[in-house]
C-alpha positions in Angstrom: 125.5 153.4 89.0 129.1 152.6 87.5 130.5 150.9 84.4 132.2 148.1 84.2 134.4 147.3 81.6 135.2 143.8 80.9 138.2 143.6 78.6 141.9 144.7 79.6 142.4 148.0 79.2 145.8 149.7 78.8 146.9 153.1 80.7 148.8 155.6 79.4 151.6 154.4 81.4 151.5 150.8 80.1 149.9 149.2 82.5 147.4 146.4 81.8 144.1 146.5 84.2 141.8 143.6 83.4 138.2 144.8 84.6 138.3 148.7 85.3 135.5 150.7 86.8 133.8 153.9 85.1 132.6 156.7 86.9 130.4 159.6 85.6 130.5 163.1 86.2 126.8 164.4 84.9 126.5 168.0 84.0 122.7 168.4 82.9 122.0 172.2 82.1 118.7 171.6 79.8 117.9 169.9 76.5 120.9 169.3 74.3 123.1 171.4 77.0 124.6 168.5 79.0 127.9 166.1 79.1 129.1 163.4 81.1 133.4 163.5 81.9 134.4 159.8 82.9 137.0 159.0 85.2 138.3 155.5 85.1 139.5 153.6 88.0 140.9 149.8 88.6 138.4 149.1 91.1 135.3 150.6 92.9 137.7 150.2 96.3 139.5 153.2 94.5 137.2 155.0 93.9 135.3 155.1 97.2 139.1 156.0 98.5 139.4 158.7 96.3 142.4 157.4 94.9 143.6 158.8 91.4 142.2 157.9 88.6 143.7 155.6 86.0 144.9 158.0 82.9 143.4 156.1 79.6 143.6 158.4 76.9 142.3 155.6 74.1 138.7 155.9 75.8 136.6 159.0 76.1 137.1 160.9 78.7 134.3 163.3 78.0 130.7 162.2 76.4 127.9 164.7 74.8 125.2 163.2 75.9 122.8 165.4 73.3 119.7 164.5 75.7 116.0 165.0 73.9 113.8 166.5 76.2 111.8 163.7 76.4 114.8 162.1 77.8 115.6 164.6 79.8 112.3 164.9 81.8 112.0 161.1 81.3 112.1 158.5 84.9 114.8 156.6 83.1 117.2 159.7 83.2 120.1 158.2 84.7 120.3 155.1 82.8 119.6 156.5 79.5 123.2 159.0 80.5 124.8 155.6 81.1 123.7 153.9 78.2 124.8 156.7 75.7 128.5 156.2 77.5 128.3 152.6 77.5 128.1 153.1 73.5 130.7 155.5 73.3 133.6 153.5 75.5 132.0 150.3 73.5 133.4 152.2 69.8 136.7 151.8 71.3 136.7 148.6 73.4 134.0 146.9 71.2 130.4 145.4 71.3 129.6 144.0 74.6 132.0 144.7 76.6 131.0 147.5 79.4 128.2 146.6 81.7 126.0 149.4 83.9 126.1 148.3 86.8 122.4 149.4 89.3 124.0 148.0 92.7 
């Protein structure tokens, strides 16, 4: 799983990239003991290179994911962690414009 987010973005360097790509770091420790750190990147291609990732200070780079444990032990783990980042990149980008993407 991935985000995409659909609205130009601006990097700390000034550079405009229309449709970047966020991926998740998950640290899951227990019940309200877990965070996500997001690293953003212009495309997927970069990412599976293991190029550097784009340097966006005006989106989160870190999310507390304050898991219940029913979400925790739930089957629906991983996009429950995506939806909670989706909602915190969407408070700066606005509504609507980050998808999850499954495939």
């Amino acid at each position: 799983m991935a985000l995409s987010i659909n609205t130009p973005i601006t990097t700390d360097e000034g550079f405009v990239v229309d449709n970047a790509f966020a991926y998740l770091n998950i640290y899951i420790l227990a019940p309200n003991s877990n965070w996500v750190n997001l690293s953003y990147y212009k495309s997927e291609t970069d990412w599976v290179e293991g190029k550097s990732s784009l340097n966006v200070n005006t989106l989160p780079n870190q999310v507390q994911t304050e898991l219940t444990s029913n979400e925790f032990w739930s089957t629906t783990l991983a996009l429950t962690i995506h939806e909670k980042c989706q909602a915190a990149i969407e408070q700066v980008t606005g509504a609507g414009t980050v998808t999850i993407l499954t495939a």
